[in-house]
C-alpha positions as CSV (number, residue, x, y, z in Angstrom):
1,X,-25.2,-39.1,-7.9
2,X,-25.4,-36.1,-5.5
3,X,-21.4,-35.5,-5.9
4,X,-22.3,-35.3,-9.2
5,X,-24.5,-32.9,-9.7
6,X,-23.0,-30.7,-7.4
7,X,-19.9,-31.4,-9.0
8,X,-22.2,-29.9,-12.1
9,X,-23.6,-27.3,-10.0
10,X,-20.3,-25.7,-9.5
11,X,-19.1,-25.9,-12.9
12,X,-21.7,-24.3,-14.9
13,X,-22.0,-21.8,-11.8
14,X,-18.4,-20.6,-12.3
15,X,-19.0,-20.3,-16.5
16,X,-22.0,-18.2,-15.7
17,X,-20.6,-15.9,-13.8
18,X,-16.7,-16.0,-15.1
19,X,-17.6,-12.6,-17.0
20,X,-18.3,-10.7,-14.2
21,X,-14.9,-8.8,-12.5
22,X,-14.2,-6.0,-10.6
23,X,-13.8,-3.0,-12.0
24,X,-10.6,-0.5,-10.9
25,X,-11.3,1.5,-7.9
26,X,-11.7,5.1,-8.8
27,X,-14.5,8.3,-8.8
28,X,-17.5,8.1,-10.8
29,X,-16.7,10.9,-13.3
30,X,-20.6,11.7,-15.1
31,X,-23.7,9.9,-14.7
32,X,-26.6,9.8,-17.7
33,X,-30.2,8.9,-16.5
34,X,-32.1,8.3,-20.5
35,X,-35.7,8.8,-20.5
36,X,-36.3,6.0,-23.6
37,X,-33.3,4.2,-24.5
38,X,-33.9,0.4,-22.6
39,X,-37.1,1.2,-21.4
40,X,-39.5,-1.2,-20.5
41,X,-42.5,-1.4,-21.2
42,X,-45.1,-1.2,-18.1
43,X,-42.1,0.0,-16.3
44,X,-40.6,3.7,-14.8
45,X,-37.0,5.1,-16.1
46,X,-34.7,3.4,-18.7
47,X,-30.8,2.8,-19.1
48,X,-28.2,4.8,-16.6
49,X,-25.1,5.1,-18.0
50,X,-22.1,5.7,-15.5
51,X,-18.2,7.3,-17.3
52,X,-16.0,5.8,-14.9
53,X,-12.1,4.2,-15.7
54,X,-12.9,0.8,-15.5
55,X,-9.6,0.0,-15.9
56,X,-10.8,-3.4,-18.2
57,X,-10.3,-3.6,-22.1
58,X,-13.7,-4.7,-22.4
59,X,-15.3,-1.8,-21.4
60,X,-12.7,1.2,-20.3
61,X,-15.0,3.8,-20.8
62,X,-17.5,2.6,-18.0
63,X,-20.4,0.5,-17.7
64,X,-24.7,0.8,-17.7
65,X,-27.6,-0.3,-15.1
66,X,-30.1,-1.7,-17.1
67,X,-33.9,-0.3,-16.5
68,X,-34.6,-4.5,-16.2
69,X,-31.9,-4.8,-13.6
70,X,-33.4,-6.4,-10.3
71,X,-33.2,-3.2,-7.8
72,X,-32.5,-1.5,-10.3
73,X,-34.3,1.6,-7.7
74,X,-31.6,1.1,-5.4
75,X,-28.7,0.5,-7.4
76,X,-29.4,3.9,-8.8
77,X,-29.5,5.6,-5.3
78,X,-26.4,4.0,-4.8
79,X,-24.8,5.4,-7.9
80,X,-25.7,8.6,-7.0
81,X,-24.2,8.4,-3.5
82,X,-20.9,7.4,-5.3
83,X,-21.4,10.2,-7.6
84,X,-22.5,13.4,-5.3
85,X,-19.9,12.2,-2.8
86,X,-16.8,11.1,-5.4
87,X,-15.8,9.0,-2.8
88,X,-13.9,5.8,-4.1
89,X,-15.8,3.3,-5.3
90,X,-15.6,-0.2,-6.7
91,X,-17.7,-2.3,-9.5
92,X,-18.1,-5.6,-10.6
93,X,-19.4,-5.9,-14.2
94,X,-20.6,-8.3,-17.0
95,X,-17.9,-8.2,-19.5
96,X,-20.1,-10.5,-21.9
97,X,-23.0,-8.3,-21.9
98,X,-22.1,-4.8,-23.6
99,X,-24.7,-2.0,-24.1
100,X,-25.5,-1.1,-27.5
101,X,-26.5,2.4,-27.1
102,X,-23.1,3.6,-28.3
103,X,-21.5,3.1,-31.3
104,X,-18.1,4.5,-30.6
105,X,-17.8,3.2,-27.0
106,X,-18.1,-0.1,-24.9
107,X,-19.7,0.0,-21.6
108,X,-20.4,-3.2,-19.7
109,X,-23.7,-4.2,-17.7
110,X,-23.0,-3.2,-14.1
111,X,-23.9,-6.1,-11.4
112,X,-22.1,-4.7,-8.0
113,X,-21.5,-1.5,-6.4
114,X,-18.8,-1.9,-3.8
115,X,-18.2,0.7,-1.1
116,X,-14.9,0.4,1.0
């Protein structure tokens, strides 16, 4: 009975989290901090949104932090490290979960920021 449920454990882990991939490593070329769009209510700031070559068909444009992210605090800081020094920089993002603030781009939810 234990094999199997770790047996279990293991496969739905690896079909929750088979969306999530690393990203190209390149320079993060613009960062947008919105005031409203994915705010939360109760809660300080909303959505960043991060250009950057993904190098993904899911989202080649770049990818978002989410004002609900965990950490979402440091993350940021992060992301502006990456940013103010364009140092080269690595990602892994949720290819299943897309923002929906733009109509004529796809950026994926951001999960990772990976300095080498």
């Amino acid at each position: 009975m234990k094999h199997l449920i770790f047996i279990l454990t293991l496969l739905f882990s690896s079909t929750v989290f088979s969306n999530v991939v690393y990203t190209n490593k390149g320079v993060v070329q613009k960062l947008y901090a919105y005031t409203h769009f994915g705010s939360v209510s109760g809660q300080e700031g909303a959505d960043v949104l991060v250009v950057f070559d993904t190098g993904l068909a899911e989202c080649p444009a770049g990818f978002f932090l989410s004002a609900s992210a965990p950490a979402k605090e440091t993350v940021t800081s992060f992301l502006l490290t990456a940013y103010m020094k364009q140092n080269e920089t690595r990602f892994r993002v949720a290819t299943n979960s897309i923002w929906n603030g733009s109509a004529s781009s796809k950026y994926c939810e951001l999960r990772t920021v990976i300095f080498e």
